[in-house]
DSSP file (Angstrom, degrees, kcal/mol; ACC not computed):
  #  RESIDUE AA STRUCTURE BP1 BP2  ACC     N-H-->O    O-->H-N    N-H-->O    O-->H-N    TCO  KAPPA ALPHA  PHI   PSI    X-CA   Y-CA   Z-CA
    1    1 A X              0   0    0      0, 0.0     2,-0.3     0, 0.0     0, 0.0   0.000 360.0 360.0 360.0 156.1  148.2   59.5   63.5
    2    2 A X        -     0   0    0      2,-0.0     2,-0.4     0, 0.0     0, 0.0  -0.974 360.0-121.1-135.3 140.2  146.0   61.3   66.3
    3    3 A X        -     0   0    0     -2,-0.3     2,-0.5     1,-0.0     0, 0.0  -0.741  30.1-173.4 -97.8 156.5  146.2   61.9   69.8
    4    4 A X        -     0   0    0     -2,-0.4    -2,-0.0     2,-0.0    -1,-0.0  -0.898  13.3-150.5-139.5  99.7  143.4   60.5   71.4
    5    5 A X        +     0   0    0     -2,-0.5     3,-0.1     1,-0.0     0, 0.0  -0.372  29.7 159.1 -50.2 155.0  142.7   61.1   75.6
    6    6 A X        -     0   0    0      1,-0.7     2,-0.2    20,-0.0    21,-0.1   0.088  52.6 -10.1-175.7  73.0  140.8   58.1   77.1
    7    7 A X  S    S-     0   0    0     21,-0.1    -1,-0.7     6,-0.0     2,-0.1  -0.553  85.6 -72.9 128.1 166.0  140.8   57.4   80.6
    8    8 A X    >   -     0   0    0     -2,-0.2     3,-1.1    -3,-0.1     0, 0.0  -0.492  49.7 -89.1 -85.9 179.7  143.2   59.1   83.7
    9    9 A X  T 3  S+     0   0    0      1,-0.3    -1,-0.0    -2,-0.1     0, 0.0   0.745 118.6  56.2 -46.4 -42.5  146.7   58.8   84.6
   10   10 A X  T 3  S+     0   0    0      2,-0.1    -1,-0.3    20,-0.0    -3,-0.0   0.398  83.3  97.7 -51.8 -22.2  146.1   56.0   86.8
   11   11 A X  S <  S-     0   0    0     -3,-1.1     2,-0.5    19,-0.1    19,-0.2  -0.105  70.1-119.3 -79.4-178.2  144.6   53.8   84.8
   12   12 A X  E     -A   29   0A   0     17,-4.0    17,-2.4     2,-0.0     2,-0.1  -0.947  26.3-127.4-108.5 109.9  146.0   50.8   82.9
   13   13 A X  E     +A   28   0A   0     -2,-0.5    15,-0.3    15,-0.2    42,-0.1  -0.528  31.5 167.7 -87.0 150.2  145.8   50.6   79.3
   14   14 A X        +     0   0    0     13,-2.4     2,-0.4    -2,-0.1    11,-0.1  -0.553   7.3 179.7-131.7  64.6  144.5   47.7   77.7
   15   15 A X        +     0   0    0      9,-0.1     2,-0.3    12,-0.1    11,-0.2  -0.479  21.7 128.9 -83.9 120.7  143.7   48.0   74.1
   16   16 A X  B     -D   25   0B   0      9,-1.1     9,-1.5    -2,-0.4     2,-0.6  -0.999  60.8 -72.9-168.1 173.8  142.3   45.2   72.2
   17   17 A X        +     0   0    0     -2,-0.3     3,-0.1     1,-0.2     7,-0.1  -0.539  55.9 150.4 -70.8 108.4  139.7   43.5   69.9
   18   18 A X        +     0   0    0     -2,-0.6    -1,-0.2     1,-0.1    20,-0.1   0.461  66.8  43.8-128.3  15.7  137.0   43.4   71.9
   19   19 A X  S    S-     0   0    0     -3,-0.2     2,-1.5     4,-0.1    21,-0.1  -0.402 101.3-122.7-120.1  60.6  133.9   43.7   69.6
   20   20 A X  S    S+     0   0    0      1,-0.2    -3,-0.1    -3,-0.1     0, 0.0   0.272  79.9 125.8  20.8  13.7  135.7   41.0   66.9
   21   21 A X  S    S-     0   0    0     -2,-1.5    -1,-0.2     1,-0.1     3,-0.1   0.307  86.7-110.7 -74.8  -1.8  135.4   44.0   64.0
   22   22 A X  S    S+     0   0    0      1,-0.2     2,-0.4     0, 0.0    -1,-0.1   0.977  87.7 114.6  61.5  37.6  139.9   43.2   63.7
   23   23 A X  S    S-     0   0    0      2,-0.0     2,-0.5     0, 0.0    -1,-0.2  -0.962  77.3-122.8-134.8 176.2  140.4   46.5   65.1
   24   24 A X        -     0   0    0     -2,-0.4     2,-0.3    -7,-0.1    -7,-0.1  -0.989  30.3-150.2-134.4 129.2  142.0   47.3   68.6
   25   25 A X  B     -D   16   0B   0     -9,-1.5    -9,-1.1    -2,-0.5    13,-0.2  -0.747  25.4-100.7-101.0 135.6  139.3   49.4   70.7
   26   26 A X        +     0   0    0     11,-0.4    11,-1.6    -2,-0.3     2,-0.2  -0.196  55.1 168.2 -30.5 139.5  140.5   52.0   73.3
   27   27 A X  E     - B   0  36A   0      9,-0.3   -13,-2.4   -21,-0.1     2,-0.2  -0.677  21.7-163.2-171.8 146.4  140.4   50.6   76.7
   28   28 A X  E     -AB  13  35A   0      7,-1.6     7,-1.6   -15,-0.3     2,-0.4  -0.755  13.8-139.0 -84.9 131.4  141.3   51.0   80.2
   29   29 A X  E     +AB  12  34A   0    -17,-2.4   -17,-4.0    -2,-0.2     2,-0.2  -0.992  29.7 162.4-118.2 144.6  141.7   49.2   83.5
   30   30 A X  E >   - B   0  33A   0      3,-2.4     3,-0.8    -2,-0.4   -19,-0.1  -0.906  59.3 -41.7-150.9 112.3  140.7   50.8   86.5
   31   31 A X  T 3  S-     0   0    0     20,-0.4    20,-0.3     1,-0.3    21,-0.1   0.886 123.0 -36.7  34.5  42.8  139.8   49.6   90.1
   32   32 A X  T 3  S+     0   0    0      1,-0.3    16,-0.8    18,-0.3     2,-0.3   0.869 117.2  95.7  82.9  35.9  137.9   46.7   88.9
   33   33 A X  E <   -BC  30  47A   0     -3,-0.8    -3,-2.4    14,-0.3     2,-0.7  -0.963  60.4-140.5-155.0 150.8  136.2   47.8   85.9
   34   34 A X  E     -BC  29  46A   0     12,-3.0    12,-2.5    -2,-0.3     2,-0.4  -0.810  14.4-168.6-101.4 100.2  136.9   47.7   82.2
   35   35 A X  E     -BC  28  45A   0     -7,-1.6    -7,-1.6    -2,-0.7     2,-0.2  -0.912  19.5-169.0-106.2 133.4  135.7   51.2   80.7
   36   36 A X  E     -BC  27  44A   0      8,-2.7     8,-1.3    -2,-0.4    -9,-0.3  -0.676  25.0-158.8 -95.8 158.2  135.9   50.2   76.1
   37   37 A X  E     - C   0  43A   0    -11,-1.6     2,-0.5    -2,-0.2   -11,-0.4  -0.905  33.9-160.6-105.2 105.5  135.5   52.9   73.7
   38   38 A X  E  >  - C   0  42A   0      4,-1.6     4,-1.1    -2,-0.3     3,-0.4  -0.779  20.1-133.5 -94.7 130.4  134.5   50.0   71.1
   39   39 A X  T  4 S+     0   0    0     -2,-0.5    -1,-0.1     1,-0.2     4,-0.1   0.841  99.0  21.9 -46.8 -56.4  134.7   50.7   67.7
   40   40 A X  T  4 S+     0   0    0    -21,-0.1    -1,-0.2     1,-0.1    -2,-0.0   0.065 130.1  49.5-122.9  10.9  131.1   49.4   66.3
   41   41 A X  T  4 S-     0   0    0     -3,-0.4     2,-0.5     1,-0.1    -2,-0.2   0.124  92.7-134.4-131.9  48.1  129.6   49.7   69.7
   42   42 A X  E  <  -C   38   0A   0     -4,-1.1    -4,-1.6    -5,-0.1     2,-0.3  -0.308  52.7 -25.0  82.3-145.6  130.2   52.8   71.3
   43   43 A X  E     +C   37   0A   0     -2,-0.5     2,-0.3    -6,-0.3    -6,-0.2  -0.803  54.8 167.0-113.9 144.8  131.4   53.1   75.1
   44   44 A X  E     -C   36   0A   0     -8,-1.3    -8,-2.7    -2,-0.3     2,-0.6  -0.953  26.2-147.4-164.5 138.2  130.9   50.8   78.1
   45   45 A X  E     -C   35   0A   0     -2,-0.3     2,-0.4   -10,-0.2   -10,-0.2  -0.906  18.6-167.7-117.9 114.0  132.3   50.4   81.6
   46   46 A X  E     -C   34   0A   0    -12,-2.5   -12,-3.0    -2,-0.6     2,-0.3  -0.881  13.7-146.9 -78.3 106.6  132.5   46.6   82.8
   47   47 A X  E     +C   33   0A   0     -2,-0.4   -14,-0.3   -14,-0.2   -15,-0.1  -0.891  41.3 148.1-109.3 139.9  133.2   45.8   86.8
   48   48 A X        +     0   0    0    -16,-0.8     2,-0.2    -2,-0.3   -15,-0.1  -0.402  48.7   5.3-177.0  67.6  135.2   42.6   86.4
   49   49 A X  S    S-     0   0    0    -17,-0.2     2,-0.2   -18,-0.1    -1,-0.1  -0.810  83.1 -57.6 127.5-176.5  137.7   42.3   89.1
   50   50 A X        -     0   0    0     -2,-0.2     3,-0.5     4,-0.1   -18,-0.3  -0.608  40.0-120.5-108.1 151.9  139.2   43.5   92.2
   51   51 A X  S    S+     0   0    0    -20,-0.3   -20,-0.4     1,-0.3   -19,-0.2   0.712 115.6  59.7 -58.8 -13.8  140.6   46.8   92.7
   52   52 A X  S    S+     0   0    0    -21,-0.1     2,-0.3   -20,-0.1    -1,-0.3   0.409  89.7 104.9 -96.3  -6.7  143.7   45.1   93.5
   53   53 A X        -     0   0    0     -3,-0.5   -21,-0.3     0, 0.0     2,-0.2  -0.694  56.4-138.5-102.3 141.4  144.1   43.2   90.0
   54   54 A X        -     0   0    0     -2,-0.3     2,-0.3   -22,-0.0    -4,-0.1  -0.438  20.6-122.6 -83.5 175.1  146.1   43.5   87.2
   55   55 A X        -     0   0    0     -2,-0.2     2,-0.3   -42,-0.1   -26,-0.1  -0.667  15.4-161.3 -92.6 147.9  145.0   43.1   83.9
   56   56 A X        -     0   0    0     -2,-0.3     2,-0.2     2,-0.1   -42,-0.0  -0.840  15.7-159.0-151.8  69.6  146.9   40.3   81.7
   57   57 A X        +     0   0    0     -2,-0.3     2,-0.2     2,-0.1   -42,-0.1  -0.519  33.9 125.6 -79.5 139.0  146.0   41.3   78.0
   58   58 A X  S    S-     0   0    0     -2,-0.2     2,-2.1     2,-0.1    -2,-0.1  -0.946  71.1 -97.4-152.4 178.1  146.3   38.0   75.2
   59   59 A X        -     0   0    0     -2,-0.2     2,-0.3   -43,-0.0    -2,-0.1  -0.527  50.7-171.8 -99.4 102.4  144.5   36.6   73.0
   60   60 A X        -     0   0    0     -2,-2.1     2,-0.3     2,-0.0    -2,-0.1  -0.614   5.0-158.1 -65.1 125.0  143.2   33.5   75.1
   61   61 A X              0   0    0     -2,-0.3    -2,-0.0     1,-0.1    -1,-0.0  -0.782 360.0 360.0-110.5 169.6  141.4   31.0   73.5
   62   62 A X              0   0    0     -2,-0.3    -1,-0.1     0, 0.0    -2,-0.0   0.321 360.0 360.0-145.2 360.0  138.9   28.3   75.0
């Protein structure tokens, strides 16, 4: 195991597959954007929401 920093105090973690690779990528929620650390591609911050929303991690299908 490693400790691994990723985000501030405030934020909300949300760790999950989100470049399909079967891994779970670092992520954060934070005032309405989704900062990944993605495993196979690298770092991205998503505004998606309201500052005022929670995040609701599953795996949702459609």
């Amino acid at each position: 195991f490693a400790e691994i920093r990723f985000g501030i105090a405030a934020d909300i973690p949300v760790p999950a597959d989100y470049d399909g690779d079967g891994r779970a990528d670092l992520a954060v929620f934070r005032d309405g954007v989704w900062y990944l650390q993605r495993s196979t591609a690298g770092f991205t911050g998503v505004a998606f929401g309201a500052a005022t929303d929670k995040p609701v991690p599953n795996a949702f299908i459609f």
